[in-house]
C-alpha positions as CSV (number, residue, x, y, z in Angstrom):
1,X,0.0,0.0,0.0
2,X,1.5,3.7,-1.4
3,X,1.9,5.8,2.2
4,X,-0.3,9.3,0.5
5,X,1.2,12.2,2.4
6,X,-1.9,13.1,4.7
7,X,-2.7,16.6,4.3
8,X,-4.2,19.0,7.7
9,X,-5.1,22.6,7.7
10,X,-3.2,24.2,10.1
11,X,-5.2,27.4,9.9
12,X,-7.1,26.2,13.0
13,X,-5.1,25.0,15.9
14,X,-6.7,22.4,18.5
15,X,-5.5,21.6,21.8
16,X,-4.7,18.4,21.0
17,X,-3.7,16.6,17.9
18,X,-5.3,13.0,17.3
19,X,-2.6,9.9,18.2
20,X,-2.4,9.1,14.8
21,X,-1.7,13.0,13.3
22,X,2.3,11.6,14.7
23,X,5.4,10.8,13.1
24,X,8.2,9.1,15.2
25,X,12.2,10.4,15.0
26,X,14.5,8.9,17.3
27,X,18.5,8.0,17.8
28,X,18.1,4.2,19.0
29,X,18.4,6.0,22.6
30,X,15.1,7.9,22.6
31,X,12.6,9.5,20.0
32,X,10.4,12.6,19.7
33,X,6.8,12.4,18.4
34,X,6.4,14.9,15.8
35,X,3.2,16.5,14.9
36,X,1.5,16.9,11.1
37,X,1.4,20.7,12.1
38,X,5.1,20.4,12.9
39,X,5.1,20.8,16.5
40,X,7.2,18.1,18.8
41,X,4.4,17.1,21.9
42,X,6.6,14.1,23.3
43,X,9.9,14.2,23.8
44,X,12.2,12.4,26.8
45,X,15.9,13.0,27.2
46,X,18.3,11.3,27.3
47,X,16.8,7.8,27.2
48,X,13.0,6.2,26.5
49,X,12.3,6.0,30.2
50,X,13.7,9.6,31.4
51,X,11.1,12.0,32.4
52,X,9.6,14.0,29.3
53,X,11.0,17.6,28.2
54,X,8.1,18.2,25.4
55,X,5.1,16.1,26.7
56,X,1.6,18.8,25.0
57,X,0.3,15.3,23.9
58,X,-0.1,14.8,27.5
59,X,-1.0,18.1,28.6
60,X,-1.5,21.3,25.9
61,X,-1.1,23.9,28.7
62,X,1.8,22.1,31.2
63,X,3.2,19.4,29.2
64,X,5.6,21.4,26.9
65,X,6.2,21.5,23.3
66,X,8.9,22.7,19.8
67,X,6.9,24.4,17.5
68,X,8.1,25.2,14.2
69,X,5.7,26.0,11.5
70,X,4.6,28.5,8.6
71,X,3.7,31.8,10.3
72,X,0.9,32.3,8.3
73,X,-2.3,29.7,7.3
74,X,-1.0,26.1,5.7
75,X,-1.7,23.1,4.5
76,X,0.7,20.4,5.7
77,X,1.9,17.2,4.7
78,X,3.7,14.6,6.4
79,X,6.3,11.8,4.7
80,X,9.5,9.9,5.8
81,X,12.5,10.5,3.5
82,X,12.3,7.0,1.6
83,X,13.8,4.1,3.6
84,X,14.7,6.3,6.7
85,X,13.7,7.5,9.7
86,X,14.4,10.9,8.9
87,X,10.6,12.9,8.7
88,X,9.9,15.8,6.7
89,X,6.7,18.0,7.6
90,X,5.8,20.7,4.3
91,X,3.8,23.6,4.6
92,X,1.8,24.7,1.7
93,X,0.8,28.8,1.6
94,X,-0.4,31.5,-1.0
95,X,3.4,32.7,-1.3
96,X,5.5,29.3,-1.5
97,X,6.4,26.4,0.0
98,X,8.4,25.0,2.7
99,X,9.5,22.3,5.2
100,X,10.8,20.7,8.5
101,X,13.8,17.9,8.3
102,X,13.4,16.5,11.5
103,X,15.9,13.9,12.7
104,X,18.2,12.4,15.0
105,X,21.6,11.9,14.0
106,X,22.5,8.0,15.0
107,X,26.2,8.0,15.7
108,X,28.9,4.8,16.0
109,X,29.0,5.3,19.6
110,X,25.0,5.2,20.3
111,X,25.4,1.8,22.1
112,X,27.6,3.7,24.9
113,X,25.9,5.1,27.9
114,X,23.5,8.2,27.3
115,X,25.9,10.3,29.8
116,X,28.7,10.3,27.5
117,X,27.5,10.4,23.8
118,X,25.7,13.7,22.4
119,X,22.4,13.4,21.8
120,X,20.7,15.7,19.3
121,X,17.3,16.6,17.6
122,X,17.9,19.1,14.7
123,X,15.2,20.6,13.2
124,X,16.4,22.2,9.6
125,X,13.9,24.6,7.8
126,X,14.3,24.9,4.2
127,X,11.6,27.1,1.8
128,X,11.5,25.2,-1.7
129,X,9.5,27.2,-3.8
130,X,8.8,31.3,-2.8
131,X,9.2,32.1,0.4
132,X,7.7,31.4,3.7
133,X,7.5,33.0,6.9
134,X,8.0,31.1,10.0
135,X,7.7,31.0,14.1
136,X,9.4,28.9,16.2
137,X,8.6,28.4,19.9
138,X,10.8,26.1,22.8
139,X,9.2,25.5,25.3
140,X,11.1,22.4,27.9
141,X,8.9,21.8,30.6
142,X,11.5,18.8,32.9
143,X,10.3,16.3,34.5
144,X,6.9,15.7,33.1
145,X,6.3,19.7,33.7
146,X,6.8,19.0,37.4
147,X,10.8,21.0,37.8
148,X,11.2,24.4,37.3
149,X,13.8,25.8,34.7
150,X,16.2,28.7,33.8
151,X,17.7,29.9,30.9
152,X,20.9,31.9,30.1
153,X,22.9,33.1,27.3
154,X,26.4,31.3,26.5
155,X,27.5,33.0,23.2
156,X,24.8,33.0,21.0
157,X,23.5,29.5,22.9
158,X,20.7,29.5,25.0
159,X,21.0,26.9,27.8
160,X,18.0,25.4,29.6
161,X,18.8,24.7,33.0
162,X,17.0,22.1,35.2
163,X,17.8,20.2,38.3
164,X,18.3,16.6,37.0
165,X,19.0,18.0,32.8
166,X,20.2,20.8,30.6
167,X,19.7,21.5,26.7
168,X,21.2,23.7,24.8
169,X,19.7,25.1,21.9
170,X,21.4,26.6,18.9
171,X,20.1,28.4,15.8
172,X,21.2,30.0,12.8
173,X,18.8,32.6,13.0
174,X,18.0,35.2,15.9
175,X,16.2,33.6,18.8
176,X,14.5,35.6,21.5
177,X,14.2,34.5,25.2
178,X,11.6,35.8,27.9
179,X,13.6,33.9,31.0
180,X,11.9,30.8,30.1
181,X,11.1,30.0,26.6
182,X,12.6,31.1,23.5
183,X,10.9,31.9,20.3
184,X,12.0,32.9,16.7
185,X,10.5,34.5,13.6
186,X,12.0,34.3,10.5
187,X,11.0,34.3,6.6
188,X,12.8,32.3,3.9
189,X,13.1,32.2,0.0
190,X,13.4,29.9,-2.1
191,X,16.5,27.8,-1.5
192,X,17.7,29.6,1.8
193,X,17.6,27.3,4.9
194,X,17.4,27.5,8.7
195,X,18.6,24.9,11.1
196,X,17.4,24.1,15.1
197,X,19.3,22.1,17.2
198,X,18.6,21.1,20.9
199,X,21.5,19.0,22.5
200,X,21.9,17.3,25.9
201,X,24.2,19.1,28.2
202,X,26.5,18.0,31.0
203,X,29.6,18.3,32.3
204,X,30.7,15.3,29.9
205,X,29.2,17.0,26.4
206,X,29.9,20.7,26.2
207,X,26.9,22.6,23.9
208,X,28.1,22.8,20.2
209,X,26.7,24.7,17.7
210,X,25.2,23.1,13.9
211,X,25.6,25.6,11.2
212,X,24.5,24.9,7.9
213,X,26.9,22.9,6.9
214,X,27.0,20.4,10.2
215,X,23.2,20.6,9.7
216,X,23.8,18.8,5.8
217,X,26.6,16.6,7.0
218,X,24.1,15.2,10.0
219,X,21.2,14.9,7.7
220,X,23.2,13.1,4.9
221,X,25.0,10.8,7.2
222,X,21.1,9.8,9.0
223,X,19.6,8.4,6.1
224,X,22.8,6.7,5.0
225,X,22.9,4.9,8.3
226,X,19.2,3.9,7.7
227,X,19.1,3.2,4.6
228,X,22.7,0.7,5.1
229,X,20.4,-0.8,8.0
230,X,17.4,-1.5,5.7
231,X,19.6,-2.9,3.2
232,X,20.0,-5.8,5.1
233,X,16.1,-7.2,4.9
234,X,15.4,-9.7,2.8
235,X,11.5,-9.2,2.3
236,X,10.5,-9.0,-1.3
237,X,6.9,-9.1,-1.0
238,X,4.1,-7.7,-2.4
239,X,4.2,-5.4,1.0
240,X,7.5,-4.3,1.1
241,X,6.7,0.0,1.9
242,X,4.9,-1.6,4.8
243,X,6.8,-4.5,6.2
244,X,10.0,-1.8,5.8
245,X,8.2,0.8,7.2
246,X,7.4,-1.8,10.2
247,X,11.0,-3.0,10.2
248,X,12.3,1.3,10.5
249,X,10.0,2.0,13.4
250,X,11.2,-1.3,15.5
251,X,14.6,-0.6,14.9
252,X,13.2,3.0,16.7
253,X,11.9,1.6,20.0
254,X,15.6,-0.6,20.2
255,X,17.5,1.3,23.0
256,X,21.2,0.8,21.8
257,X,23.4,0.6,25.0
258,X,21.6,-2.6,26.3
259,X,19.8,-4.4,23.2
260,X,16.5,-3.6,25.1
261,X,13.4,-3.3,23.0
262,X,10.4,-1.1,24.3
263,X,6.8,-1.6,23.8
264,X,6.2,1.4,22.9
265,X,7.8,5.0,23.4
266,X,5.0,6.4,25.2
267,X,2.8,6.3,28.1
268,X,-0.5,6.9,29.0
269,X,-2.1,7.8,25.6
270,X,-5.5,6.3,26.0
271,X,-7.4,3.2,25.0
272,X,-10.7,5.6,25.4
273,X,-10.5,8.8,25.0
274,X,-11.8,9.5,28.9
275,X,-11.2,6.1,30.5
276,X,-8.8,5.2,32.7
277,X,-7.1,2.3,30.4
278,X,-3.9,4.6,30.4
279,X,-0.2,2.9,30.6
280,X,3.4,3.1,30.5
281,X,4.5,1.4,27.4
282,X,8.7,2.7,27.9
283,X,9.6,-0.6,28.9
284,X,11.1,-4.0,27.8
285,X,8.0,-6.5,27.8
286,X,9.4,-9.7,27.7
287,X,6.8,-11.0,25.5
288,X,6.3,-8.0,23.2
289,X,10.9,-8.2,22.7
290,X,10.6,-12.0,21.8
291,X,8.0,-11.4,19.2
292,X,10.1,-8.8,17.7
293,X,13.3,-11.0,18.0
294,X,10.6,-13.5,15.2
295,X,9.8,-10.7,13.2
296,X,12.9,-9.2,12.8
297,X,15.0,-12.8,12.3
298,X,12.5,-13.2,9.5
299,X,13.6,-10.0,7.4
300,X,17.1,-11.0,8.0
301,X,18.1,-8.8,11.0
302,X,20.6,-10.9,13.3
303,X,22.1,-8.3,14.5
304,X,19.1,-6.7,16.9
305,X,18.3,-10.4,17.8
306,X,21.9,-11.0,18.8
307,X,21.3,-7.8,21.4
308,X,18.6,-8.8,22.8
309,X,20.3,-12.2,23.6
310,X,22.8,-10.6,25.1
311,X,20.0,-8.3,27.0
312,X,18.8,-11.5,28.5
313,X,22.1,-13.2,29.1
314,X,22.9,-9.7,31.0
315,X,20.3,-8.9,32.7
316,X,17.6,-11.7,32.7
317,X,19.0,-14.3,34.3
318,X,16.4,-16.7,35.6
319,X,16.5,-17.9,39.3
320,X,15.6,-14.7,41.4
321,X,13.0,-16.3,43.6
322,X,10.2,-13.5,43.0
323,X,6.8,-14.7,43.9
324,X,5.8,-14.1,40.6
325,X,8.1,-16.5,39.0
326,X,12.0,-16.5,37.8
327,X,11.1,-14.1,35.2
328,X,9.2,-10.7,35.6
329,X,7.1,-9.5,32.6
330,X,8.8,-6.7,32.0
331,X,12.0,-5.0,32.9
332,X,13.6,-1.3,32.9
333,X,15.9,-0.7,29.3
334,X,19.2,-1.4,31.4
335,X,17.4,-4.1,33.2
336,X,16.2,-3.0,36.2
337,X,13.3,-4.8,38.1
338,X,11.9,-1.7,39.9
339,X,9.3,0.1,37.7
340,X,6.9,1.2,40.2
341,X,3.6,3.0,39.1
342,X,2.9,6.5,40.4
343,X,0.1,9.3,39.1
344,X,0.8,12.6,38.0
345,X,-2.3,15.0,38.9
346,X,-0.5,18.1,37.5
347,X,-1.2,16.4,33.6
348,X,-4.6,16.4,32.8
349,X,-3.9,13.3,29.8
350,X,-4.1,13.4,26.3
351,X,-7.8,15.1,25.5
352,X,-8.1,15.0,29.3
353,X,-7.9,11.3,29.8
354,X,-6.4,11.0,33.1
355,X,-4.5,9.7,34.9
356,X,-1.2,9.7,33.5
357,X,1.0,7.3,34.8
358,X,4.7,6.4,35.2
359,X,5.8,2.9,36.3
360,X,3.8,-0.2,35.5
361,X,2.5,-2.0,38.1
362,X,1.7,-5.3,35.4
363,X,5.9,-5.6,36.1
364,X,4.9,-7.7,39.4
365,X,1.8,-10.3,37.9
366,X,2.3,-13.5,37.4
367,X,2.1,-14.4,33.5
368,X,3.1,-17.5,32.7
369,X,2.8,-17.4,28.5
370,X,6.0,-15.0,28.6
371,X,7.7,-18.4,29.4
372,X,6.6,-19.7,25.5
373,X,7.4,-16.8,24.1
374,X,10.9,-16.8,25.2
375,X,12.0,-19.8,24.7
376,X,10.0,-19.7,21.1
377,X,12.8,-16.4,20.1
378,X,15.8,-18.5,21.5
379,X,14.8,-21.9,19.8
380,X,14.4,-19.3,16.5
381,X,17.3,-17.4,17.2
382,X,19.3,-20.9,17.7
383,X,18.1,-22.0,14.2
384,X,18.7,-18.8,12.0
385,X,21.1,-17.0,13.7
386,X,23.7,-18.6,15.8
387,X,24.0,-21.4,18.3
388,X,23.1,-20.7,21.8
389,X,25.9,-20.5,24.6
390,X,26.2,-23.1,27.1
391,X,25.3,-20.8,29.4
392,X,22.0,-19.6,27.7
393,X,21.1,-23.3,27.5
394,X,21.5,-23.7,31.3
395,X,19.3,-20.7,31.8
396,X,16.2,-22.1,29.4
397,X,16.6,-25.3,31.5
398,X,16.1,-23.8,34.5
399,X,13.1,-21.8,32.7
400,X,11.3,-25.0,31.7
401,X,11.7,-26.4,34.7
402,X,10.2,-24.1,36.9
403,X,7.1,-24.2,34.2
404,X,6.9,-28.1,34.8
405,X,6.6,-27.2,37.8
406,X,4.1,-24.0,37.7
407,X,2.4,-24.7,34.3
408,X,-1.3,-25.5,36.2
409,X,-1.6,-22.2,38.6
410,X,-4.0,-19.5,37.4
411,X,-2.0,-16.1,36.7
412,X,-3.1,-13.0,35.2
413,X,-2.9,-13.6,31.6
414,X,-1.7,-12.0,28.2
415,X,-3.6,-9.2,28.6
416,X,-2.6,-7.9,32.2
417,X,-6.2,-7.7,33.4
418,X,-6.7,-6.8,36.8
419,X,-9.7,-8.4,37.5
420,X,-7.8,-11.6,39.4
421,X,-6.3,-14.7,38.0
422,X,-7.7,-17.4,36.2
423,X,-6.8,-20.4,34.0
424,X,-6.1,-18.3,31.0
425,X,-6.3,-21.0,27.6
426,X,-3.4,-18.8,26.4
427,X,-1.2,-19.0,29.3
428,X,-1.2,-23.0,28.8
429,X,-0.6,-22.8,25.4
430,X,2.2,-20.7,25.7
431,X,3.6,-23.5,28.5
432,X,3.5,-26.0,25.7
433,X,5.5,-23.9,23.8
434,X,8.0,-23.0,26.2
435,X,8.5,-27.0,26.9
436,X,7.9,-28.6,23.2
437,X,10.5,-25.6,21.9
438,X,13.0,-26.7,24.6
439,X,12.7,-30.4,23.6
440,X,13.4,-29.6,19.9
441,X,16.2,-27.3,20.6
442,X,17.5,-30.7,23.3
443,X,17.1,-33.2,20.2
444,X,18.0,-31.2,17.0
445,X,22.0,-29.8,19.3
446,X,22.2,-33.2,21.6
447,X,22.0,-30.9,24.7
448,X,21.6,-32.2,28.8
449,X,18.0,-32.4,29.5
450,X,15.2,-33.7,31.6
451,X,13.5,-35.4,28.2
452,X,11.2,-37.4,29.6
453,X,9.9,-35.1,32.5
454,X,9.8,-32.3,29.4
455,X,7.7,-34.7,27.3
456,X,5.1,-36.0,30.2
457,X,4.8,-32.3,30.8
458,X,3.8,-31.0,27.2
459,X,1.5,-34.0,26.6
460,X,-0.4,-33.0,29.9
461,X,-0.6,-29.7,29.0
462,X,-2.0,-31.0,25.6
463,X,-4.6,-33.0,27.2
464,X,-5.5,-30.0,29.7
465,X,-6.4,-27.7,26.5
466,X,-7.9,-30.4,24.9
467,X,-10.2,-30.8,27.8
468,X,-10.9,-27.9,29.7
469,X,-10.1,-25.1,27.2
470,X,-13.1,-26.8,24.4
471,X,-16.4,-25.2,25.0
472,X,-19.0,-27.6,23.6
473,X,-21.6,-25.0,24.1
474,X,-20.1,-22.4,22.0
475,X,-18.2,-24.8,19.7
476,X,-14.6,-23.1,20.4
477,X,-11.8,-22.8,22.1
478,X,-12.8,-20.2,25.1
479,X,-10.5,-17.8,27.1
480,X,-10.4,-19.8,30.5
481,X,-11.5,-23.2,32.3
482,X,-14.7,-22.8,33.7
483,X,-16.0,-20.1,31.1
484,X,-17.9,-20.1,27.8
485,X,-16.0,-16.2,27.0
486,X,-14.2,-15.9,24.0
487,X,-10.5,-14.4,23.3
488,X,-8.6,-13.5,20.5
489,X,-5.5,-15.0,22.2
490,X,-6.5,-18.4,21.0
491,X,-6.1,-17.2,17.3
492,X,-2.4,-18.4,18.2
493,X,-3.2,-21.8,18.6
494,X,-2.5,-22.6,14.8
495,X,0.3,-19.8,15.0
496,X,2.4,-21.9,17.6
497,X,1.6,-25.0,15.9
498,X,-0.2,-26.3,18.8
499,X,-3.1,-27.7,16.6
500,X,-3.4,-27.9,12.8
501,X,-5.3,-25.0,11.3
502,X,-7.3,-27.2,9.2
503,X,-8.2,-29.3,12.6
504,X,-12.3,-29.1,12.5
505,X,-12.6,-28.2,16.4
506,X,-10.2,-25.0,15.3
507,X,-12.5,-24.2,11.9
508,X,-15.2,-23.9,14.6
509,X,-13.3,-21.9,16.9
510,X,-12.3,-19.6,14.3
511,X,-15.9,-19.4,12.7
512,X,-17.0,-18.1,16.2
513,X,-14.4,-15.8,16.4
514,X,-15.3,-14.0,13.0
515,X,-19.0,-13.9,14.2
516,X,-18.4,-12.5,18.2
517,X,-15.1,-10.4,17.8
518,X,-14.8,-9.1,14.1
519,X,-15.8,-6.2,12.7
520,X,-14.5,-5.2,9.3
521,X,-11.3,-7.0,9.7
522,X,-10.4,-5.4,13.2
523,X,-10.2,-8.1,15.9
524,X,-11.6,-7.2,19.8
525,X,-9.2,-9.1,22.1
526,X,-12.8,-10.4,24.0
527,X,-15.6,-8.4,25.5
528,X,-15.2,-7.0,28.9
529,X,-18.9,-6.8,29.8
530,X,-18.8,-10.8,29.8
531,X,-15.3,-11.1,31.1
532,X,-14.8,-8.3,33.8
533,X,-11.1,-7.4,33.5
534,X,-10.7,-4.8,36.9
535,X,-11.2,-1.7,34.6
536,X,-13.7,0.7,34.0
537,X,-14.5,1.6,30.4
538,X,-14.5,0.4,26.8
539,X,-11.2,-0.2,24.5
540,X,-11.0,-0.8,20.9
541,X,-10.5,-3.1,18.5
542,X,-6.7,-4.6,19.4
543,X,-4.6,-4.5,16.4
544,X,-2.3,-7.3,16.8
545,X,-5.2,-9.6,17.0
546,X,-6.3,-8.1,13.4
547,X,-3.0,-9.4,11.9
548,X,-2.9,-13.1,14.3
549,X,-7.0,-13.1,12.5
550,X,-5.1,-12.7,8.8
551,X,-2.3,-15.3,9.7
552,X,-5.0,-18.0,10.7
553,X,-7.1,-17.4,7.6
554,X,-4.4,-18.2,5.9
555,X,-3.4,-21.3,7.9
556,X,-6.7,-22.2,7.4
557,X,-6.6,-22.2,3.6
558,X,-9.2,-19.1,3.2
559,X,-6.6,-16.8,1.3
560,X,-8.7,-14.5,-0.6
561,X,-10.3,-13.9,3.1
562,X,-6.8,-12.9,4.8
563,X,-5.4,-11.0,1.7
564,X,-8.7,-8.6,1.9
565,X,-8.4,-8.8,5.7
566,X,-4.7,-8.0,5.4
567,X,-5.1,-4.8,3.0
568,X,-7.8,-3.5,5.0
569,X,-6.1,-3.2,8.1
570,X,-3.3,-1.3,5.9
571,X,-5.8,1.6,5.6
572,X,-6.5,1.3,9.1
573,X,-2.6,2.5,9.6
574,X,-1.5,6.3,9.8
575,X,-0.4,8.6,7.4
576,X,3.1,7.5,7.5
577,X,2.6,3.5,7.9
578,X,2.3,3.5,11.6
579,X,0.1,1.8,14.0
580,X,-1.1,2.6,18.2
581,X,-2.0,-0.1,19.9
582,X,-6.0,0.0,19.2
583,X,-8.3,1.1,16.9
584,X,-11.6,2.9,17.9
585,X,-14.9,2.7,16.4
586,X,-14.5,5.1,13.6
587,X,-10.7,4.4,12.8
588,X,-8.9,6.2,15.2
589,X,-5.8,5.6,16.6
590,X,-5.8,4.3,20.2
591,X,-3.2,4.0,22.8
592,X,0.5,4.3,23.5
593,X,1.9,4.6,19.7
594,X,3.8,3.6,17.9
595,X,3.5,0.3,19.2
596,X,6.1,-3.1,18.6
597,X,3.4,-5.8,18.8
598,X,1.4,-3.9,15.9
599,X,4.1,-4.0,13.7
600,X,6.1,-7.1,14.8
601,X,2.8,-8.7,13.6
602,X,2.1,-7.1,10.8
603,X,5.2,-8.3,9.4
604,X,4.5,-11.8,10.2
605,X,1.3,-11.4,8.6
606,X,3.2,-10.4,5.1
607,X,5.5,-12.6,5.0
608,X,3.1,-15.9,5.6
609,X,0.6,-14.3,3.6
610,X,3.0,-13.6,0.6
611,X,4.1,-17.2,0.8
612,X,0.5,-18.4,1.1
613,X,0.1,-16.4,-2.6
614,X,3.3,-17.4,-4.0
């Protein structure tokens, strides 16, 4: 599917842009969330997880924003220079035309620790045709808006001082300061340029200016790096601007120093606009990385599954004792097990859909599926990458036997509800995984392990499914034991080869999921008014489940169903290619965005499908 440039009048000027009116810049340390009316709304520095400097999508009055824009009424359009990262933002008016290069330049030392390596966000205006006239307005506000700020002069640089950060901000054009923000007006013709750069500052990085010329030297050597990066996938498909757009945007939410890979590089952008369905996405979902690690592996990117094997080896290591099992659900981007959830009152949320939240509180639930889905990424990583390490062995033995022992307990499922634990079907079927992956891996490289105990275990766990997960009421496979609700989850059954998708209890299953939980290709994860999940509110349609709903169509032979399913949830997608984590009734984007488990799906989805049509 062509990505149109989508245009917006910027002639009127909400208090909120809609999720999906984003594009996403970032330096594989942190990103910025850049507006169609040119105006960065999320921003956190120096890492994914730091407290926000720009955060207006959170808060228009207190959260802080970088405007840069036509001075005068526009149309805009929004497109990524092809096969980068790098976005550019055009303005339309009566007297010429012009536009914002925004970008973050990606340098070889990225993967060191954020304290030492600059860490920039240039903005270059350039007027193509005409001339244009335009404002500029910076406006930091540190630590979610909560910690107050100064600003001085240092020859021609203006440096934002905060308790815990500084930025410097350098121009080429005059910049005016009222003690807290700075603002700029300007006009250029046709072929004259203007460049905007805001750097970290500490003792260790002294502020540098970017003339013109560093300005063209960062922005060539950005999209080389991206496009070198991209060269490397192997997709060919009838797809390809989509599964490489998907590819670009999880390479985005990798965090360099550590291999992590974040969920999303947000938090607390609604599921309803006015619920309370608000998270903190800025962290390394065990679950949500392993898919990735598949997705990636498939277009031929060993290099990003390689770090995140060496994030697990590093700071994963099974055997901690917690309550909640030897692995948490989701970990801090250097590893840390602490991500405690707090409110901030100050911010009123995106459209006023409080609270927002920092932390996670999921990080302490027990979920056992995370167990399948991490051995699934090392048994795939093991086959199309590189051998495991003795070591990394040791640790999935120890994993699968804590699941032979555990496999049976209720837990809080896949979808982190908070309504108390049941026995989720998904949670056992991600248990057989973990244990029938482990037991391929065992035969197919000779290695130690408990064979028979491993295979005793995955047949019961079989036979538990079998039996207690069937409803013979509804015909289908259900969301727990002891219920007749159904749940999107189970669309992985065929996925994890846990049953063939021809089998006629899963044609069933998958004919009652089309009728109770699909609307027009969009897949609900399962109705909360029949299975209370803790939370007030409604949430919308969830989009990984769309593109698990393609990949069992075509599993089940119904091609021609999953290629229409498939190309309708491309229109579903932004502007630019990218996806939230939800989609609302009338095709909004919903939730933290972008979001991994969209895209890490929507690439498997292509690829299966494209081999399905051959």
């Amino acid at each position: 599917m062509s990505q149109t440039p989508f245009a917006a009048d910027t002639s009127a000027s909400p208090r909120y842009l809609p999720i999906a009116e984003h594009g996403l810049i970032g330096d594989l340390r942190s990103v910025a969330l850049v507006g169609s009316n040119g105006t960065i709304d999320w921003y956190c520095s120096p890492s994914f997880d730091s407290p926000s400097v720009f955060a207006a999508v959170l808060d228009a009055e207190r959260g802080g924003c970088f405007e840069l824009a036509a001075a005068v009424p526009a149309r805009t359009k929004q497109f990524y220079f092809p096969d980068t990262n790098v976005l550019i933002t055009r303005f339309f008016t009566e007297e010429g035309v012009g536009e914002v290069q925004d970008f973050m330049p990606v340098t070889a030392d990225s993967g060191q620790p954020c304290e030492t390596v600059r860490h920039r966000l240039i903005r270059r205006v350039v007027c193509v045709r005409g001339h244009v006239p335009f404002r500029a307005l910076v406006a930091p506000r540190f630590d979610y808006g909560s910690a107050p700020h100064t600003v001085r002069d240092m020859d021609g640089t203006l440096l934002f001082e905060s308790p815990d950060l500084s930025l410097a901000l350098t121009a080429t054009v005059a910049v005016e300061c009222d003690g807290r923000d700075a603002c700029a007006e300007f006009k250029l013709a046709e072929g004259e340029t203007a460049v905007f750069a805001l750097d970290q500052a500490n003792t260790a990085i002294a502020p540098r200016g970017c003339a013109h010329a560093e300005a063209e030297h960062e922005f060539n050597a950005t999209v080389a790096y991206w496009r070198r990066w991209l060269h490397q996938s192997r997709y060919r498909g009838r797809w390809r601007e989509m599964v490489h757009r998907s590819a670009l945007t999880l390479k985005l939410l990798t965090y360099a120093p550590s291999g992590a890979i974040v969920a999303a590089p947000t938090t607390s952008l609604p599921e309803q606009l006015g619920g309370e369905r608000n998270w903190d996405y800025r962290y390394v979902w065990v679950r949500d990385a392993a898919f990735a690690v598949y997705a990636l592996l498939r277009l031929g990117f060993s290099s990003e599954a390689e770090a995140f094997m060496r994030f697990l080896t590093t700071h994963i290591s099974p055997g901690d004792g917690a309550a909640s099992g030897p692995l948490q659900i989701m970990y801090g981007i250097d590893g840390r097990t602490d991500l405690s959830e707090r409110e901030l009152p100050h911010l009123e949320g995106h459209q006023g859909s409080a609270p927002v939240r920092v932390g996670n509180a999921a990080a302490g639930q027990l979920q056992l599926d995370i167990y399948g889905a991490l051995i699934d990424s090392v048994y795939l990583f093991d086959k199309w990458a590189q051998p495991i390490s003795s070591g990394q062995w040791d640790d999935v033995t120890h994993l699968v036997e804590w699941v032979c022992e555990h496999w049976d307990q209720p837990d809080e499922g896949v979808w982190e509800t908070r309504g108390g634990r049941k026995n989720f079907l998904y949670s056992r079927l991600m248990c057989w995984v973990a244990v029938e992956r482990a037991i391929r891996l065992a035969n197919r490289r000779g290695l130690p392990a408990e064979l028979l105990r491993w295979r005793r275990t995955r047949d019961a766990i079989y036979r538990r499914i079998m039996d207690r997960g069937w409803s013979e009421r509804r015909q289908a496979f259900v969301q727990h034991e002891g219920g007749d609700v159904l749940d999107a989850s189970v669309l992985m059954m065929p996925l994890a080869k846990f049953i063939a998708p021809t089998d006629p209890k899963w044609l069933s299953t998958l004919d009652a999921l089309t009728e109770e939980l699909v609307s027009d290709s969009l897949v609900y994860r399962y109705d909360p008014l029949v299975s209370p999940d803790g939370l007030r509110g409604d949430e919308g349609t969830f989009s990984i489940c769309s593109f698990w709903y393609v990949e069992a169509l075509v599993r089940a032979g119904r091609v021609d169903e999953a290629r229409l399913a498939f190309e309708k949830m491309l229109t579903y997608a932004n502007h630019l290619g990218l996806y939230a984590e939800e989609i609302g009734r009338t095709g909004e984007q919903q939730g933290n965005f972008p979001q991994a488990f969209t895209h890490l799906s929507l690439i498997s989805a292509a690829f299966n499908l494209d081999r399905a049509l051959g």
